[in-house]
gemmi code that builds the backbone of each chain (N, CA, C; Angstrom):
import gemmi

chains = {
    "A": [
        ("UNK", (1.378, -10.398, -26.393), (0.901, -11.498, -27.217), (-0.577, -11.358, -27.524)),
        ("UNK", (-1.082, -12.225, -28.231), (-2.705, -12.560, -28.868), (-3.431, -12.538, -27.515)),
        ("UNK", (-4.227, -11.737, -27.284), (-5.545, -12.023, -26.122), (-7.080, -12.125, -26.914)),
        ("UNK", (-7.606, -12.778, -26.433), (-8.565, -13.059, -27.083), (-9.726, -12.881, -25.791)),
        ("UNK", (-11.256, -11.725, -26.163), (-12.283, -11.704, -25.605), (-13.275, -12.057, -25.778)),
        ("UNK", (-14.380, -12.744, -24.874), (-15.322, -13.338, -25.293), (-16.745, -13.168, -24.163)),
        ("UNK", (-17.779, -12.887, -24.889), (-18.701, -12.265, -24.554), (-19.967, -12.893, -25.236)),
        ("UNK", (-20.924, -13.506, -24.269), (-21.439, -13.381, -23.144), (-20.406, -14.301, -22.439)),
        ("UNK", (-20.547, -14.527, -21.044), (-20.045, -15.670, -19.997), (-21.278, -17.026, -20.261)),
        ("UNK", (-22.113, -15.821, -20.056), (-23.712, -17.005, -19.825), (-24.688, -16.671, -20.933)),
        ("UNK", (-25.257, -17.163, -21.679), (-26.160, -16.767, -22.618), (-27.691, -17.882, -22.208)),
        ("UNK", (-28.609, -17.472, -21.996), (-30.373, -18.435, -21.814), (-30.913, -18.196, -23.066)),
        ("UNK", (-31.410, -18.881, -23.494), (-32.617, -18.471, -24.949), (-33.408, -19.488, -24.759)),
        ("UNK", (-34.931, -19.349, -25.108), (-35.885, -20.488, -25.518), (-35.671, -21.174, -27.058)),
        ("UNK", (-35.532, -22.545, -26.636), (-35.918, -23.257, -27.975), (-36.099, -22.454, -29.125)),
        ("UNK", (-35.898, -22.479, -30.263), (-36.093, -21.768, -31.501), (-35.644, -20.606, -31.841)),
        ("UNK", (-34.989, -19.622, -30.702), (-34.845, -18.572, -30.595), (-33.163, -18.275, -31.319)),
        ("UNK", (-32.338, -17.357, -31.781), (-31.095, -17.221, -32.030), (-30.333, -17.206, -30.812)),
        ("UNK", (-28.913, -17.212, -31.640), (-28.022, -16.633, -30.351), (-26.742, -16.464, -30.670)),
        ("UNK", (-25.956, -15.546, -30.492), (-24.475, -14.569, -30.696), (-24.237, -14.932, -29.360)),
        ("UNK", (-22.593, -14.988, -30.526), (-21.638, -14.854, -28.949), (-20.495, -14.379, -29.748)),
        ("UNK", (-19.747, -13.389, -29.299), (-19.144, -13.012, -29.757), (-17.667, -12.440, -29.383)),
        ("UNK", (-16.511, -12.381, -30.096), (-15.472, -13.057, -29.683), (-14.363, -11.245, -30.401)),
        ("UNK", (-13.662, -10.789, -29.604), (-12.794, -10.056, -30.064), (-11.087, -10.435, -29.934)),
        ("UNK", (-10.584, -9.864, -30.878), (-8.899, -10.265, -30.818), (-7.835, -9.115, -30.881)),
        ("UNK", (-6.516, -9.034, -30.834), (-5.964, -8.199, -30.046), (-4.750, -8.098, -31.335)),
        ("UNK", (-4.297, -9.720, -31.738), (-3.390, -9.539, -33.050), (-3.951, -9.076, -34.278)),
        ("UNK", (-3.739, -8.174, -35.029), (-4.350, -8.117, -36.060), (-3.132, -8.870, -37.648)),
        ("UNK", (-2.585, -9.805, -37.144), (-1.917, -11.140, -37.965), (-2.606, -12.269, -37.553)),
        ("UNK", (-3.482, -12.441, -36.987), (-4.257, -13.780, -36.791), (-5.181, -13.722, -38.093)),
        ("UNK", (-5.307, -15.060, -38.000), (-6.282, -15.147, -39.364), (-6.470, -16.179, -39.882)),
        ("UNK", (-7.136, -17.008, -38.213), (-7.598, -18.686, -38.496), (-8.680, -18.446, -37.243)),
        ("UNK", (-9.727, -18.717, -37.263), (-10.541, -18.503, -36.443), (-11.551, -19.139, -36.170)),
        ("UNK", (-11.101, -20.280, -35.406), (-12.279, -21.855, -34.896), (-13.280, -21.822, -33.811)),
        ("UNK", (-13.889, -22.418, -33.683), (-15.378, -22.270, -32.557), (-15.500, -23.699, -32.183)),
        ("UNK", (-15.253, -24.028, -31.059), (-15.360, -25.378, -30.674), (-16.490, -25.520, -29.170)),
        ("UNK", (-17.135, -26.319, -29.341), (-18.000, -26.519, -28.354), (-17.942, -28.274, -27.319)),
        ("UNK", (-18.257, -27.572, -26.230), (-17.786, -28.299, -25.215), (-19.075, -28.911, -24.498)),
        ("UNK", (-19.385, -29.832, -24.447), (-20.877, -30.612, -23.953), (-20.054, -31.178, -22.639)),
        ("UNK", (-21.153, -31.053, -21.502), (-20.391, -31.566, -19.984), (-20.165, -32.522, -20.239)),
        ("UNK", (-18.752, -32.735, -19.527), (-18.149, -33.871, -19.420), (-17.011, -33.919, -20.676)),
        ("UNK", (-17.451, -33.510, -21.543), (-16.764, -34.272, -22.976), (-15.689, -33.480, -23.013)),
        ("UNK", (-15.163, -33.595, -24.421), (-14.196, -32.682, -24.813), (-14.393, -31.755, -25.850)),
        ("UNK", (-13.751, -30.419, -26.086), (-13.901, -29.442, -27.048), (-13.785, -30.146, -28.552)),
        ("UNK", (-14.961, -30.088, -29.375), (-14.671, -30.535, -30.892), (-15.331, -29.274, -31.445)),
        ("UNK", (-14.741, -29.073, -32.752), (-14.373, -28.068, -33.899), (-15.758, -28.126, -34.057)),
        ("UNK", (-16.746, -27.102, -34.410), (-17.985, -26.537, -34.904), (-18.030, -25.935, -36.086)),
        ("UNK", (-16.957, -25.650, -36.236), (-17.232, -24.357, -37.354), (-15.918, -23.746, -36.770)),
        ("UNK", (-15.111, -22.923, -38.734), (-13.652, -21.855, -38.493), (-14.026, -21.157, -40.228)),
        ("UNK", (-12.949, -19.900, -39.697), (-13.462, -19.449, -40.195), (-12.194, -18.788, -40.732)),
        ("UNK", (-10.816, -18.107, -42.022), (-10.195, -17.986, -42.300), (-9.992, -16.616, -42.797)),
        ("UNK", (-9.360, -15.802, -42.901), (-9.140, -14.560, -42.486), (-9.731, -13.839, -43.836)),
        ("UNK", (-9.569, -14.681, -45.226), (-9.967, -14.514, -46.463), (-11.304, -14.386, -46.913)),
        ("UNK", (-11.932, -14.646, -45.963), (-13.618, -14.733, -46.058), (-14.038, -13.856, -44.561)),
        ("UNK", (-15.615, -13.084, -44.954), (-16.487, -12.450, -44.197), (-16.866, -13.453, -43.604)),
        ("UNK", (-18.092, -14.132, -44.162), (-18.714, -15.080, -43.717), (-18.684, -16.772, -44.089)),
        ("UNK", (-19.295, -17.283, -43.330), (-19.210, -18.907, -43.452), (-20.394, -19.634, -42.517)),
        ("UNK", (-21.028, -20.254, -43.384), (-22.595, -21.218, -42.629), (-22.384, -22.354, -42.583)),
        ("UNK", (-22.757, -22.871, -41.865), (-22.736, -24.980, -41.972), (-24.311, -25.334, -41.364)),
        ("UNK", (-25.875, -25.085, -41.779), (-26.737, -25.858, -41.908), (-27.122, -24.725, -40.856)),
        ("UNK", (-27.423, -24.585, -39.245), (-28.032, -23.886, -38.110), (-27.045, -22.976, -37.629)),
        ("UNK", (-25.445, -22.964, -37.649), (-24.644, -22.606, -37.639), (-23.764, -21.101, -38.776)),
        ("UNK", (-23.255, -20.356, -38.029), (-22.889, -19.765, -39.040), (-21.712, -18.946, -38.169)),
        ("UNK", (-20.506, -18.049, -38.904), (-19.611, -17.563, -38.429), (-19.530, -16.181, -39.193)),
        ("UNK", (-19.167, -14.984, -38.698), (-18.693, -13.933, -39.145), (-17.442, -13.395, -38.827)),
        ("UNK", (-16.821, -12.647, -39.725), (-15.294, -11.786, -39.128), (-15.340, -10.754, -39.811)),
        ("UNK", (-14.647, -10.061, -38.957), (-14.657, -8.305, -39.256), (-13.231, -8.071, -39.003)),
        ("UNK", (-12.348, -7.646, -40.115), (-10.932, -8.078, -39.769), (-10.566, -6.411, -39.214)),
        ("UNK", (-11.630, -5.315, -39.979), (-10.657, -4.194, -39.429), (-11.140, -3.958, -37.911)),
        ("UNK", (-12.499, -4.421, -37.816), (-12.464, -4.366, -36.022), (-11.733, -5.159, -35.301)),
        ("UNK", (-11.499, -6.299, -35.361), (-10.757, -7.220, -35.149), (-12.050, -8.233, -33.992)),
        ("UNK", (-13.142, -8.412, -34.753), (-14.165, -9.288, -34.081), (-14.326, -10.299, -34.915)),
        ("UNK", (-14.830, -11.154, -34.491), (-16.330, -12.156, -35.106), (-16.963, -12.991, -34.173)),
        ("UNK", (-17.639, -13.419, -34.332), (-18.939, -13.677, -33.667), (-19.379, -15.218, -34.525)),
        ("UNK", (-20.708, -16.020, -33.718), (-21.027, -17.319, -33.801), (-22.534, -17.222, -33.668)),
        ("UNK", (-23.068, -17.188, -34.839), (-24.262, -17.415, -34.781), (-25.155, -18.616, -34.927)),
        ("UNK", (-25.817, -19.169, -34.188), (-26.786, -20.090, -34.328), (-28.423, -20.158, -34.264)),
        ("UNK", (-28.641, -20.379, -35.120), (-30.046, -20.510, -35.533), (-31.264, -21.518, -35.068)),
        ("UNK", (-32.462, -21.048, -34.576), (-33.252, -22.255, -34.511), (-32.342, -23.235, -33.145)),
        ("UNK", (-32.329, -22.606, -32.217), (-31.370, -23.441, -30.906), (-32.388, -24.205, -31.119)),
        ("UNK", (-31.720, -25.626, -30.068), (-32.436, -26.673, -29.443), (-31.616, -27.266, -28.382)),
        ("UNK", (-32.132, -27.700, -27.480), (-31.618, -28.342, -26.601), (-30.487, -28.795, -26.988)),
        ("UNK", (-30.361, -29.707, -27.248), (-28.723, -30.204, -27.738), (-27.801, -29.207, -27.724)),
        ("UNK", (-28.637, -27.977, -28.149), (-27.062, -27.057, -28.672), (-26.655, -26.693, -27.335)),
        ("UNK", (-27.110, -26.499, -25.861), (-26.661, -26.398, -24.830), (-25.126, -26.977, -24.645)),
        ("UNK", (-24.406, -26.157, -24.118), (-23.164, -26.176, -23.964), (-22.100, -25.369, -23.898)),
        ("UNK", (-20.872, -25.661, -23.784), (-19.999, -24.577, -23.176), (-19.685, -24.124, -24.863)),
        ("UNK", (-18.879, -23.083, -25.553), (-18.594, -22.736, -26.643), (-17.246, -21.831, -26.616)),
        ("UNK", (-16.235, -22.135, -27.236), (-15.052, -21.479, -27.073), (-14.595, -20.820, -28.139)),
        ("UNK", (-14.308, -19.859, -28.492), (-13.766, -19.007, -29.509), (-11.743, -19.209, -29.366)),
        ("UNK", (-11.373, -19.423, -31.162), (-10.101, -19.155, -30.746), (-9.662, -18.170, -31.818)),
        ("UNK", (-7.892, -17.683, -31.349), (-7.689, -17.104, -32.983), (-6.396, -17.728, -32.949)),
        ("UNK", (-5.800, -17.493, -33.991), (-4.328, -18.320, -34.180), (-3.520, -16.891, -34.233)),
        ("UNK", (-2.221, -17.163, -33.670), (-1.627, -15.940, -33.371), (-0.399, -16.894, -34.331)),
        ("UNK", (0.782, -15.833, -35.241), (1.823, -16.384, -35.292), (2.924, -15.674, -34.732)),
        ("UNK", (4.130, -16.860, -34.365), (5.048, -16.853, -33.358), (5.800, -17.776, -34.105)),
        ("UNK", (7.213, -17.306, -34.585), (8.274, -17.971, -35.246), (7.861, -18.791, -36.299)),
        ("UNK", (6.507, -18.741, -37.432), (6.074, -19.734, -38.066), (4.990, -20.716, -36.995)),
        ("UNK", (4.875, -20.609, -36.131), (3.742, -21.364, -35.561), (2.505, -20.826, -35.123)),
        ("UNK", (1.364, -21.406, -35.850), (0.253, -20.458, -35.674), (-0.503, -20.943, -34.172)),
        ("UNK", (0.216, -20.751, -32.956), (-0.908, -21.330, -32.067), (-1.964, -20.221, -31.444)),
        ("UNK", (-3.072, -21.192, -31.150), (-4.098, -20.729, -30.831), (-3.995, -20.340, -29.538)),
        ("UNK", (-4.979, -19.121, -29.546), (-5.211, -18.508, -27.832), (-7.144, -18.588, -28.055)),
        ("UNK", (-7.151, -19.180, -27.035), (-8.761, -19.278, -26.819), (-10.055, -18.227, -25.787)),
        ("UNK", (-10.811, -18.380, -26.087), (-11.112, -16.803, -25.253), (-11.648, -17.678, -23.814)),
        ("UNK", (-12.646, -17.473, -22.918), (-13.017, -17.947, -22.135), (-14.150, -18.556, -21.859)),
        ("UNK", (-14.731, -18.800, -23.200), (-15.810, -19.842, -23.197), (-17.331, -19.103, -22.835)),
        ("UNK", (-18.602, -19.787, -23.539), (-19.443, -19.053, -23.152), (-20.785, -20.247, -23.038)),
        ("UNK", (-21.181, -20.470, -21.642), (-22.102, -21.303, -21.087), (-23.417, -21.033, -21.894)),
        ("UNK", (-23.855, -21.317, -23.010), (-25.459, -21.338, -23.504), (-26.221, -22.713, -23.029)),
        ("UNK", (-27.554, -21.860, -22.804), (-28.992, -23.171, -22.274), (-29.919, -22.489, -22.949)),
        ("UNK", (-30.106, -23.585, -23.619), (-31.166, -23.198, -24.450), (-32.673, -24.519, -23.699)),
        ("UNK", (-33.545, -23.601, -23.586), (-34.985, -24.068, -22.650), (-35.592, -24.593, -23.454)),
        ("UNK", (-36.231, -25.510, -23.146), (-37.229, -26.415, -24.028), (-38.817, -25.388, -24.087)),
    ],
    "B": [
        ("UNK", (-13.433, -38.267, -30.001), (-12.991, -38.770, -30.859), (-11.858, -39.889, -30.540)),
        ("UNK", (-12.347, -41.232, -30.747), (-11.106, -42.335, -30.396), (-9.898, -42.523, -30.836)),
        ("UNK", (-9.528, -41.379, -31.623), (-8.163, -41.392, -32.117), (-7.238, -40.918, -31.144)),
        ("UNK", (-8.225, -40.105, -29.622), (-6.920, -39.150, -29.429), (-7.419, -39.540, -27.969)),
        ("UNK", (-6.257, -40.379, -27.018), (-6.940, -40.926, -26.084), (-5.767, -40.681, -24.743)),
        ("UNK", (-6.098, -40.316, -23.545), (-5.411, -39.649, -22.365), (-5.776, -40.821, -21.607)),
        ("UNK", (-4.720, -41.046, -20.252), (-4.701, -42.397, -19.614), (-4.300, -41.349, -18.473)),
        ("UNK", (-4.550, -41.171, -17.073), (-5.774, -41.955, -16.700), (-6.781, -40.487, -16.593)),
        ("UNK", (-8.054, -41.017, -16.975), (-9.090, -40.728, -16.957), (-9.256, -39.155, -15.433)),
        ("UNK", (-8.863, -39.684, -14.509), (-9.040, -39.214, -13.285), (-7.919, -39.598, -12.234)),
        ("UNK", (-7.887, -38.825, -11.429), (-6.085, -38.634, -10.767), (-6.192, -38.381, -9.584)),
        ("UNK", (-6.200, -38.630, -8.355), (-6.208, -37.525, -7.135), (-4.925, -38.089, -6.715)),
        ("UNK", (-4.133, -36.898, -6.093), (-2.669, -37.134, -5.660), (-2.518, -36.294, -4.444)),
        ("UNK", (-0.889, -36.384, -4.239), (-0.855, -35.509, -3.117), (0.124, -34.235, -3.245)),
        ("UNK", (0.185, -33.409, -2.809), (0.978, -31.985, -2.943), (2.729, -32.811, -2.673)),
        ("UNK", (3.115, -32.340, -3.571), (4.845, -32.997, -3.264), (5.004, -34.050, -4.347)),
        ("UNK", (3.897, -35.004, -4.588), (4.278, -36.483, -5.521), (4.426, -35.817, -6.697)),
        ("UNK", (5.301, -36.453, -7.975), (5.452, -36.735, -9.104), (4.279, -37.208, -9.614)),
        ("UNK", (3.503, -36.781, -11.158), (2.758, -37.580, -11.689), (2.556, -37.428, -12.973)),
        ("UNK", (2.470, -38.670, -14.002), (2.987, -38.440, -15.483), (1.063, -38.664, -15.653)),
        ("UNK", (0.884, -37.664, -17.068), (-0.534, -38.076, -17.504), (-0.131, -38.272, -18.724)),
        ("UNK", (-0.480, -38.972, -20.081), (-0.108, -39.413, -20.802), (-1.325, -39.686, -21.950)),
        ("UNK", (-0.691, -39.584, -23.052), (-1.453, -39.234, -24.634), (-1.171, -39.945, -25.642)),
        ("UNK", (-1.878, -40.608, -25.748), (-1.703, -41.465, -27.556), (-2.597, -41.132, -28.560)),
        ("UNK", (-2.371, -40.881, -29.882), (-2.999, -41.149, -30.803), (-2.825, -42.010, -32.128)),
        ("UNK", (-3.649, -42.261, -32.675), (-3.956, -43.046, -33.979), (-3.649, -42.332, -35.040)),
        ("UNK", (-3.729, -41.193, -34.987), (-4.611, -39.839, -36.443), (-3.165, -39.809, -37.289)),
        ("UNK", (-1.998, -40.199, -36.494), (-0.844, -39.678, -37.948), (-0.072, -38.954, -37.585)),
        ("UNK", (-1.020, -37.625, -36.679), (-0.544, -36.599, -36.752), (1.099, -36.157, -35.917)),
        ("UNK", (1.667, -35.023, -37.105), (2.857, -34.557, -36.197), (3.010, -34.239, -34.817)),
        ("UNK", (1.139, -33.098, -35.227), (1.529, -32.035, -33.779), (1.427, -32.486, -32.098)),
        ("UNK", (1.296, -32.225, -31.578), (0.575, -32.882, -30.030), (0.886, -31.649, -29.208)),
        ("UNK", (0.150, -31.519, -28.303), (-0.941, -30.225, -27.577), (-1.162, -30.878, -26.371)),
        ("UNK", (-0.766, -29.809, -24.999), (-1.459, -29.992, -23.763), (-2.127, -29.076, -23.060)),
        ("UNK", (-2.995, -28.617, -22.794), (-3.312, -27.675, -22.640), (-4.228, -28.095, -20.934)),
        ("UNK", (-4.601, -26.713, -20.362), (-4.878, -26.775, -19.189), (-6.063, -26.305, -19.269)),
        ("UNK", (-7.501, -26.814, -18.446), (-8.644, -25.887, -18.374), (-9.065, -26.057, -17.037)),
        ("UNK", (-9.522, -24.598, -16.628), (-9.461, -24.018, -15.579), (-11.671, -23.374, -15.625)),
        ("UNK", (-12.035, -23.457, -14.669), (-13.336, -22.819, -14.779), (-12.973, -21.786, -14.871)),
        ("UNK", (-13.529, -20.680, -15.925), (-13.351, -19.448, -16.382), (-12.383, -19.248, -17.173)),
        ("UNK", (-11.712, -20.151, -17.340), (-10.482, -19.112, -17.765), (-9.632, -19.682, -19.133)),
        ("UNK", (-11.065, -20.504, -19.805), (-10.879, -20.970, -22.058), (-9.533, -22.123, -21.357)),
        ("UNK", (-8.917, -22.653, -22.428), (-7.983, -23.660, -22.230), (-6.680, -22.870, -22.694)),
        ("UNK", (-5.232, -23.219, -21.842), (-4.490, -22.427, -21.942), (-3.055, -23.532, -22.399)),
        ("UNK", (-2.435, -22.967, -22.925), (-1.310, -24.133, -23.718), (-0.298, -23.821, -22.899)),
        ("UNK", (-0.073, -25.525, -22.631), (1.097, -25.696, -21.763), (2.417, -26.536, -22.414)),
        ("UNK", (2.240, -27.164, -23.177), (3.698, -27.092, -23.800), (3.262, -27.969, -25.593)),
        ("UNK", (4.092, -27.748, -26.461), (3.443, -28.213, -27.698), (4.787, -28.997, -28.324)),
        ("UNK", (4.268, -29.633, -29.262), (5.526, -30.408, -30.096), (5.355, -31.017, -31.369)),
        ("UNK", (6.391, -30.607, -32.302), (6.421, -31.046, -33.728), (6.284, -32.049, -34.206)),
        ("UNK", (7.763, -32.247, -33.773), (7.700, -34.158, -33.757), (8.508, -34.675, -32.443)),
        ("UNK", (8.992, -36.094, -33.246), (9.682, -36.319, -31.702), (10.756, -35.482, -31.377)),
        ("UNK", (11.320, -34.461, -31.882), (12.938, -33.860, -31.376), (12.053, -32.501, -30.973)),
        ("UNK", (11.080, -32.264, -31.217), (10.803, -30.653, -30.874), (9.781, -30.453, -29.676)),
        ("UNK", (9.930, -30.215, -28.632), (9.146, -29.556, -27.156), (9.523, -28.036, -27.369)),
        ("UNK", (8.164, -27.339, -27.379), (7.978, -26.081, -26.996), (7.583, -25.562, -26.062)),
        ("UNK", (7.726, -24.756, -25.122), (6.966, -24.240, -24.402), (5.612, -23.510, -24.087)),
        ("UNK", (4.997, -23.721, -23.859), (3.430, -22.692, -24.445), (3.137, -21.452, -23.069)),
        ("UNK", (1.823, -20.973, -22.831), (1.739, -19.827, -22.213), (2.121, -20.204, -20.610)),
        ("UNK", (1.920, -21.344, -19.696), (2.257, -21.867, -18.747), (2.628, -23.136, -18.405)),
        ("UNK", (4.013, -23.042, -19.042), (4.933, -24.521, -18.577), (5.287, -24.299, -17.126)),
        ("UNK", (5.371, -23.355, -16.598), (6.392, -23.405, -15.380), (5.576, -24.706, -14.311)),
        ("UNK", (6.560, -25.543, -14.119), (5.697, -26.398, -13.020), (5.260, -27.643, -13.857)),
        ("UNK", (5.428, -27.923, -15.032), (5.567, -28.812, -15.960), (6.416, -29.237, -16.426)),
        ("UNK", (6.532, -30.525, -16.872), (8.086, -31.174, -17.906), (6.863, -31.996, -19.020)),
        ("UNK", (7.315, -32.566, -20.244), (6.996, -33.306, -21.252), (7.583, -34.058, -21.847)),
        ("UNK", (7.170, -34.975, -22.279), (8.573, -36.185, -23.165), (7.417, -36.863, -24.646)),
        ("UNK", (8.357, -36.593, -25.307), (7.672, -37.037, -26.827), (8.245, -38.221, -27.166)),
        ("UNK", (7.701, -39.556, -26.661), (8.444, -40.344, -26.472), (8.612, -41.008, -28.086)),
        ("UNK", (7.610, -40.927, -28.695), (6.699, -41.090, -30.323), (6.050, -40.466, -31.404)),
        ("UNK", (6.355, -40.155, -32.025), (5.117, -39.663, -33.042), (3.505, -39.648, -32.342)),
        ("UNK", (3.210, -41.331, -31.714), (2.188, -41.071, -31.158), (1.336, -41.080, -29.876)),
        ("UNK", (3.327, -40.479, -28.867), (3.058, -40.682, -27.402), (3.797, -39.591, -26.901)),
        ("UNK", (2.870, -38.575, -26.458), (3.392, -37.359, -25.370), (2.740, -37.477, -24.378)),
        ("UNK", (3.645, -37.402, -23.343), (3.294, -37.446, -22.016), (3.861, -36.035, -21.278)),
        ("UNK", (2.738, -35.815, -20.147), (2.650, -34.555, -19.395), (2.911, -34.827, -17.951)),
        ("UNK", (4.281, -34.211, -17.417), (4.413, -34.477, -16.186), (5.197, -33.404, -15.293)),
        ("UNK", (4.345, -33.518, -14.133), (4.280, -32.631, -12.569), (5.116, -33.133, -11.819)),
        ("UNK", (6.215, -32.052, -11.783), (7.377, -32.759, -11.322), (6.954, -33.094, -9.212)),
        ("UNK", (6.626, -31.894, -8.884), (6.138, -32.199, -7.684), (4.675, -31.254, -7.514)),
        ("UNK", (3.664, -31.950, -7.803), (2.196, -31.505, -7.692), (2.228, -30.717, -6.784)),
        ("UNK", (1.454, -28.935, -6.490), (0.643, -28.578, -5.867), (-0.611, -28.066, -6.236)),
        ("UNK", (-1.523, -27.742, -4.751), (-2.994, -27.612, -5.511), (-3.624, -26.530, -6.223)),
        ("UNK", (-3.011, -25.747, -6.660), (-3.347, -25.039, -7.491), (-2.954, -25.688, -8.632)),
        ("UNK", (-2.492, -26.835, -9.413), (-2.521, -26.978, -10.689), (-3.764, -28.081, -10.747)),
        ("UNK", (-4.154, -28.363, -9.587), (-6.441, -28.854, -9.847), (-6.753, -28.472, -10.757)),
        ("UNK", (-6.810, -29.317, -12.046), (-7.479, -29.088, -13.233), (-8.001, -29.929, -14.086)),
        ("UNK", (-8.835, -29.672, -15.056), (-8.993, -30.421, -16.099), (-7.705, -30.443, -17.621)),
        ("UNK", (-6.962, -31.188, -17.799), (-5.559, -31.819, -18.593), (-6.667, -32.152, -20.320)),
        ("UNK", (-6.198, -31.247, -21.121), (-6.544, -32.277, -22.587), (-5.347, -32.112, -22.831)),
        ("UNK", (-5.290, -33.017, -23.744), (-4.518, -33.496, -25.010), (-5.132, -33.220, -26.164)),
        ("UNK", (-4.062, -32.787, -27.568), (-4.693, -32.330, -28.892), (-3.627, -32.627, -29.979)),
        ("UNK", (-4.201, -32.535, -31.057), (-3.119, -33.209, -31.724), (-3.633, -32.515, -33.314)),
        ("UNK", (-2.594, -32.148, -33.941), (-2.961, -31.681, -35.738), (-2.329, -32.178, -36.012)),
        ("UNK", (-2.333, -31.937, -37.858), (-1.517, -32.296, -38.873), (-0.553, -31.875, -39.184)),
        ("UNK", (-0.725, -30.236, -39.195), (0.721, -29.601, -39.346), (1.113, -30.065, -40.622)),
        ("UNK", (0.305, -28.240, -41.498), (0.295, -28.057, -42.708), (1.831, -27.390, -42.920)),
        ("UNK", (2.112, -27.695, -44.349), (3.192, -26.987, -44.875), (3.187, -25.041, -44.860)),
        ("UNK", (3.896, -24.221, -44.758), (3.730, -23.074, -44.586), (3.190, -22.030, -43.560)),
        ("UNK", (2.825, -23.353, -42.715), (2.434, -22.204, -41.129), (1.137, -22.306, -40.953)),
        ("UNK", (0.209, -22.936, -42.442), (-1.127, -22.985, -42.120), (-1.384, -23.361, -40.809)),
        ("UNK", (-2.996, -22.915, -40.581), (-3.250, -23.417, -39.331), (-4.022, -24.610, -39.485)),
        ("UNK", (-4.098, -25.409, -38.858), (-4.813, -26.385, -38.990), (-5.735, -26.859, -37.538)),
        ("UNK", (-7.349, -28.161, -37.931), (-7.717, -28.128, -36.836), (-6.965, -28.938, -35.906)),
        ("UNK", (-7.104, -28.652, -34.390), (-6.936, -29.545, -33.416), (-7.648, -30.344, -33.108)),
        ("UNK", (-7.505, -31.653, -32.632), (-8.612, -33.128, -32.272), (-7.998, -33.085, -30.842)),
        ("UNK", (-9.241, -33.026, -29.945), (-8.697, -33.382, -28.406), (-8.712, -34.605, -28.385)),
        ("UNK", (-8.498, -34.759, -26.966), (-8.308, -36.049, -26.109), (-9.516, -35.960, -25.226)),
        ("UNK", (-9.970, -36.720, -24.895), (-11.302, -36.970, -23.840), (-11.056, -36.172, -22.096)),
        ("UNK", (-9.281, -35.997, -22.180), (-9.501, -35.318, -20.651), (-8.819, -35.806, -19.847)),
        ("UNK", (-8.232, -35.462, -18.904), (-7.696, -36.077, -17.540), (-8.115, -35.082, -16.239)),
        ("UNK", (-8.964, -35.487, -15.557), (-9.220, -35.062, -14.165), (-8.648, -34.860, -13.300)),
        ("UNK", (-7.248, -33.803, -12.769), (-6.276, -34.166, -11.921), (-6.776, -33.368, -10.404)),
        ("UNK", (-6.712, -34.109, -9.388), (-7.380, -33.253, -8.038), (-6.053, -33.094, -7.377)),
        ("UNK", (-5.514, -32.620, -6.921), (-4.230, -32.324, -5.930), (-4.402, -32.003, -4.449)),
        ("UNK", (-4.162, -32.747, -3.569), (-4.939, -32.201, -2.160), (-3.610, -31.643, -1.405)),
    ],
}
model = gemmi.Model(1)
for chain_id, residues in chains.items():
    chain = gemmi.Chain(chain_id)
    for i, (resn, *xyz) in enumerate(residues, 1):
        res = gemmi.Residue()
        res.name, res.seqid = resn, gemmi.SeqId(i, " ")
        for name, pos in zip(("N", "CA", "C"), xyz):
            atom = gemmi.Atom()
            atom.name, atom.element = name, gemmi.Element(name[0])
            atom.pos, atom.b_iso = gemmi.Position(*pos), 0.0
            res.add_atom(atom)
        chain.add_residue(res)
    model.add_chain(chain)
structure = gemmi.Structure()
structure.add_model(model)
structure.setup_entities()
């Protein structure tokens, strides 16, 4: 089935600084690809996805890439700030009988320092 | 997001008991999602459903049952708890597009289950 890798575990950056994290996949029929971030305590909400038909995709500090013949993409964010601290999960959608469910990779702890 | 809301909050039980955790939403939606998170190890799908006639199985049901009692009530239940299923429980829920699209998932705030 779909395995999905994800890299860093832990990512540190100062305030202002960028930061990748980046996410590999195993189906090469996936081709829905969401980024959801996880603030302690809370629950995972949607950040940014990204659809198999497009390279790239930005939303304001945020941005997503895919590389379909490597079978990567990656989550870039711009200009961190505190806030953006948090857990971050990569998924891809695998299909199985008509159902596209998602396999998620293992999340990646960013702190971003004041 | 208050559409998609898990009862109870936090759980401690004992190895052997029965215990139902349970999911409502507002949003409409067909789909509904349980999934398991584990430190390290991303959130992993434990059983999914269409509507009310359809329960699927996802990557680790074993040690789980589910009942779709509603459109906007699935409930998740341990038939006899042990402590290795100590976890953090969401709930998720889509729209469930025509043709297989994928669509996003909306969690649930969480259920805290401790098993001693």
């Amino acid at each position: 089935g779909e395995n999905v890798e994800q890299h860093p575990s832990t990512l540190s950056v100062q305030e202002g600084d960028s930061a990748v994290i980046k996410c590999t996949y195993s189906d090469s029929a996936s081709n829905y690809f969401p980024w959801y971030k996880q603030e302690l305590g809370k629950r995972p909400q949607l950040i940014i996805d990204i659809r198999s038909n497009v390279g790239e995709k930005k939303d304001q500090r945020i941005a997503v890439t895919l590389n379909k013949t490597a079978k990567h993409f990656s989550l870039h964010i711009t200009e961190t700030q505190p806030e953006d601290s948090a857990v971050y999960f990569c998924a891809a959608s695998m299909t199985n009988t008509g159902f596209q469910k998602l396999v998620f990779g293992t999340g990646t702890r960013l702190l971003v320092s004041p | 997001d208050a559409d998609v809301t898990q009862t109870p909050r936090n759980r401690i039980t004992k190895t052997g008991k029965r215990i139902m955790l349970e999911c409502s939403q507002t949003k409409g939606h067909d789909r509904m999602y349980w999934y398991r998170q584990d430190p390290g190890l991303g959130l992993q799908l434990i059983y999914y459903s269409f509507d009310v006639k359809d329960i699927n199985k996802g990557e680790i049901s074993d040690g789980y049952s589910v009942s779709r009692q509603a459109q906007a009530k699935f409930s998740l239940s341990l038939e006899s708890a042990i402590p290795n299923q100590t976890a953090l429980y969401f709930c998720a829920t889509s729209e469930g597009l025509a043709g297989g699209r994928q669509e996003t998932q909306y969690f649930g705030p969480g259920t805290r289950l401790l098993v001693l």
